[in-house]
N, C-alpha and C positions, 0 to 999 in steps of 0.2 A: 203743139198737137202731137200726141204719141201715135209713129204711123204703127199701122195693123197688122199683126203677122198673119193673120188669117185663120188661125188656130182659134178652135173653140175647148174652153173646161168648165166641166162641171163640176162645185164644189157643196156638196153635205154640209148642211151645216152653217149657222153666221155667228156662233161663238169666237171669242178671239182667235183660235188659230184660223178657223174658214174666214174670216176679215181680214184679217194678215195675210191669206194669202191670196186673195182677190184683190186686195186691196197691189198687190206686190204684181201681180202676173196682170191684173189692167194697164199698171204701170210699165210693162215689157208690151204694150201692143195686145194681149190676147184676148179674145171675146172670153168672158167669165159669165156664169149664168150658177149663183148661189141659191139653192133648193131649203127651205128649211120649213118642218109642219107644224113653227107655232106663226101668232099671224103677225108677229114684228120681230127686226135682229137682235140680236145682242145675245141668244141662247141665256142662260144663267144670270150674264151681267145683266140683264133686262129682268128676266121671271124668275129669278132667288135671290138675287144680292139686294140687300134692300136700299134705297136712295139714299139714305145719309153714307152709302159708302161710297157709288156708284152713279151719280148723276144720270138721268134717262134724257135729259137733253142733249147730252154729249153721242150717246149712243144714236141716235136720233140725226144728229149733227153729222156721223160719222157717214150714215146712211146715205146721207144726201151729198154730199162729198163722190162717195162711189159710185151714184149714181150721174154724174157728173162728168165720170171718166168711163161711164159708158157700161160700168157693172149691172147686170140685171136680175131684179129679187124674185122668186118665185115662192111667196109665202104662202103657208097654210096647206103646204104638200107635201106629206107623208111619204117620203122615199123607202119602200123597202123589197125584199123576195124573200121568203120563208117566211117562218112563222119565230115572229120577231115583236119583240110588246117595248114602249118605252112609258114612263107615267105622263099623261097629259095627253096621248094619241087620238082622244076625242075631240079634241079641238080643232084637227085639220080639217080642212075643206074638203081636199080630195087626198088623192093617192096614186104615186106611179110606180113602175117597176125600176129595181137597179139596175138590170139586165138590158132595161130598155135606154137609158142613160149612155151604159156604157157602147152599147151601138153607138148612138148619137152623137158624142163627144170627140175630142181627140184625148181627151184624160180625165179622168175623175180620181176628185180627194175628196175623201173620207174626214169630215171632223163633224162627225155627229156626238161625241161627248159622253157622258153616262150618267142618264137618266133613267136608272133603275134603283130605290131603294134596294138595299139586304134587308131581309125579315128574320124579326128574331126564330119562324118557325116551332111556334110554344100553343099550348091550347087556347082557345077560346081569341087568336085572333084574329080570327074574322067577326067581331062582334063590333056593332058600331058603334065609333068613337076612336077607334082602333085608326091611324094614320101615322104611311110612313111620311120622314120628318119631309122629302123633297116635294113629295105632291101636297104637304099641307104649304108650305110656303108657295109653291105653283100656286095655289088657288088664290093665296091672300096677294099674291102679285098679281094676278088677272083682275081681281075685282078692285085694289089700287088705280090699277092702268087702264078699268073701263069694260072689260070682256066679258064679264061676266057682272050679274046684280048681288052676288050674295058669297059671302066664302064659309067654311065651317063652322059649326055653334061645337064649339069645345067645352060646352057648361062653365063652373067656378073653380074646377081644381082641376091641373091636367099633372099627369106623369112623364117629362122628358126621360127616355132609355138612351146613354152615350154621354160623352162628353168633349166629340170634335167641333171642329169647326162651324160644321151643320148644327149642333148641339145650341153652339153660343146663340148663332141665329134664329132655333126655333127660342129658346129660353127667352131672348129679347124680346120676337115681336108678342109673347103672351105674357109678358111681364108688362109690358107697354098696356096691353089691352085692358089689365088689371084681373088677371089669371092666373090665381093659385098656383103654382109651381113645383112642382118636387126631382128633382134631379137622383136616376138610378146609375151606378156607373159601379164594372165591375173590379175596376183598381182603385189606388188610392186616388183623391182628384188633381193632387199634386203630381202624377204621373201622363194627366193630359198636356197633349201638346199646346192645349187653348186654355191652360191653367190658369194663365195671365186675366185672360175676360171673363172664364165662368166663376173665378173667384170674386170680380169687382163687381158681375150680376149675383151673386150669391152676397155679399156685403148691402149693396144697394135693394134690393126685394127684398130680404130677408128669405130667402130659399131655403127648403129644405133640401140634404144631401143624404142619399144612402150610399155609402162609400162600400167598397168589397160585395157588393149585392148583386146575383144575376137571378136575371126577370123567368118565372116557372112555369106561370100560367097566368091569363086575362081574365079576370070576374066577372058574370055578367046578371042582369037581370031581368029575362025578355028579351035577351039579345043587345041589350046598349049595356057596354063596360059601366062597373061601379067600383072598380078597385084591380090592383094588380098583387099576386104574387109572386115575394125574390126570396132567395136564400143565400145564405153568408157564401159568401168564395174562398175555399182553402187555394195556396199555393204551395208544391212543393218542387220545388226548383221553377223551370219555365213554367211550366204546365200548371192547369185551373181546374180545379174541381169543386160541386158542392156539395155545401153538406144540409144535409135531407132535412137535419131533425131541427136545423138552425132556419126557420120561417117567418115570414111576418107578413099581412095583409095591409096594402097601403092603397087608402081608400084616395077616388077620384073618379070625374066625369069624360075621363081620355083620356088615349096612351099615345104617344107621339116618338115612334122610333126613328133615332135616330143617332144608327148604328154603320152609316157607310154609303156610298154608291156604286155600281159597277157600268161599266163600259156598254153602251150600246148601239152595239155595227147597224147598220142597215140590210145585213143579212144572214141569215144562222148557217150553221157550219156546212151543212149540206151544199147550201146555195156558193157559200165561197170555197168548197172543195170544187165545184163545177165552174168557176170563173177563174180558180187559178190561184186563189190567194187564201193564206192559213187563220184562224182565231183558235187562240189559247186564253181557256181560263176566261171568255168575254173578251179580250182583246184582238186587237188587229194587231199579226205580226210583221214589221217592217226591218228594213236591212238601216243602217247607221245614215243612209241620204232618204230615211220614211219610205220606200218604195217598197211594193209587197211585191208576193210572186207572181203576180201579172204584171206586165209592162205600162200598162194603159192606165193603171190603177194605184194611188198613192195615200197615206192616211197620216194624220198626226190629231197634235193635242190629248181631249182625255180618253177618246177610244182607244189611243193608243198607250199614255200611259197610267190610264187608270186618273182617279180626281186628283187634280193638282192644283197648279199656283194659275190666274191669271198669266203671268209672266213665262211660264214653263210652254202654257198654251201655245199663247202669241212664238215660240220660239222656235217649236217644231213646224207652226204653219210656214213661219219666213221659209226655212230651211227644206219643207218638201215646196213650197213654190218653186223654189231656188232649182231643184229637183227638176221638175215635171216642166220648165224654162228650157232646161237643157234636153229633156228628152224630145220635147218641138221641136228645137234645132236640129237635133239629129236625123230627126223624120225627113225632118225637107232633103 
């Protein structure tokens, strides 16, 4: 039996690094109370990664494991102050303040992750059918898992925009569902990093690829997309430009971006200039042991470095437990 230091933390988040480090700082004795506003753990490993990669009994298993050593879940609450959006915010139950946390605590860490698509920002989209790649995968993970009855009708032909990681995933599960495909990407495809899988899903589908293409405008007709517009990409040197007169209309029932995600704190810059601690660029900035400029206050995983690895996650949470361990000690 691990005896009690008496300390209590709040941790953001039940993505790898907020389990690592609950998981880490139960095991030093500390009351751990993990806040997260979807309504089971696992952030991503749960509601994006799909099962053939990621087992949901494991995460499941982990749960209960933690819960064992005394960690306590507080699902389906919405942690934020400001005016702060992540995709999927509908689904929490409730909602508290950060501000009110960090009274309560004796520390709180930040691994709320980033869930925010980037938008290509091009006309026509907001028109429906129009979905970035993280919240279309969110939905088909909800209704997989039970939460919901219904996920998107994407008609017969969709347009994937990107060619990461995110990419290979939406590609798959609509190639799965038996959903016309076309993949836009504005380099060659041989210059993704996930060239390896969008080549063997482009071999296995039969996909089609517009290679050097960036996306100009969404078509619509009554407001639901019927085709998207790209134009050829010149490069000269780094730098990408198009060219106007080089166009093509590439007809489809949806466009599915997906072109990135960015970081999202629990509170917008106003809120963490008034508690003490910096965000650059969507991230949380922390010193080389994850601590920000507040004392009380500690962040890692992808809030802090932007979408990563699994493993990258998991490494910064050990490392600010490791952190905010010694900052308890020091207290007493």
């Amino acid at each position: 039996m691990v005896e009690k230091s008496g300390s209590k933390v709040a941790v953001l988040g039940s993505g790898p690094a907020g389990l690592q480090a609950a998981e880490y700082l139960s095991s030093r004795g500390v009351e751990v109370h993990v806040y997260d506003r979807l309504p089971q753990i696992g952030g991503m490993m749960m509601f994006a990664i799909p099962e053939r990669r990621i087992p949901k009994k494991r995460i499941l298993k982990r749960r209960e494991e933690l819960e064992k050593r005394g960690v306590v879940f507080n699902l389906g609450v919405k942690v934020q102050d400001g005016n702060v959006r992540c995709e999927g915010d509908e689904i929490a139950r409730q909602r508290t303040g950060f501000r009110e946390l960090l009274h309560k605590y004796d520390a709180v860490l930040i691994c709320t992750g980033a869930w925010r698509s980037r938008m290509l920002r091009i006309e026509g989209e907001d028109s429906r059918g129009v979905y970035p790649a993280l919240e279309l995968i969110f939905r088909i993970r909800l209704k997989e898992l039970g939460y919901v009855n219904e996920e998107p009708d994407l008609g017969h032909r969709a347009v994937v925009v990107g060619a990461g990681r995110t990419a290979v995933d939406v590609v798959e599960e609509l190639c799965m569902r038996g959903i016309n495909v076309a993949l836009v990407y504005r380099r060659k495809l041989a210059e993704s990093r996930a060239y390896r899988e969008l080549a063997e899903l482009v071999r296995r589908y039969n996909i089609e690829v517009y290679e050097e293409r960036n996306p100009v405008k969404i078509i619509s007709n009554r407001g639901q997309v019927t085709g998207i517009e790209v134009c050829k990409v010149l490069r000269i040197g780094d730098k990408f430009t198009v060219d106007e007169k080089d166009r093509l209309v590439i007809d489809c029932d949806s466009v599915i971006e997906a072109i990135g995600e960015e970081p999202t704190p629990p509170i917008d810059e106003k809120v963490a200039s008034e508690v003490g601690i910096e965000i650059e660029k969507g991230r949380i900035k922390v010193d080389e042991h994850f601590r920000t400029g507040n004392p009380k206050i500690y962040a890692a995983g992808d809030v802090v470095l932007g979408p990563s690895s699994i493993g990258q996650a998991v490494g910064t949470g050990l490392k600010a437990a490791k952190s905010i361990e010694l900052y308890l000690r020091e207290k007493i």
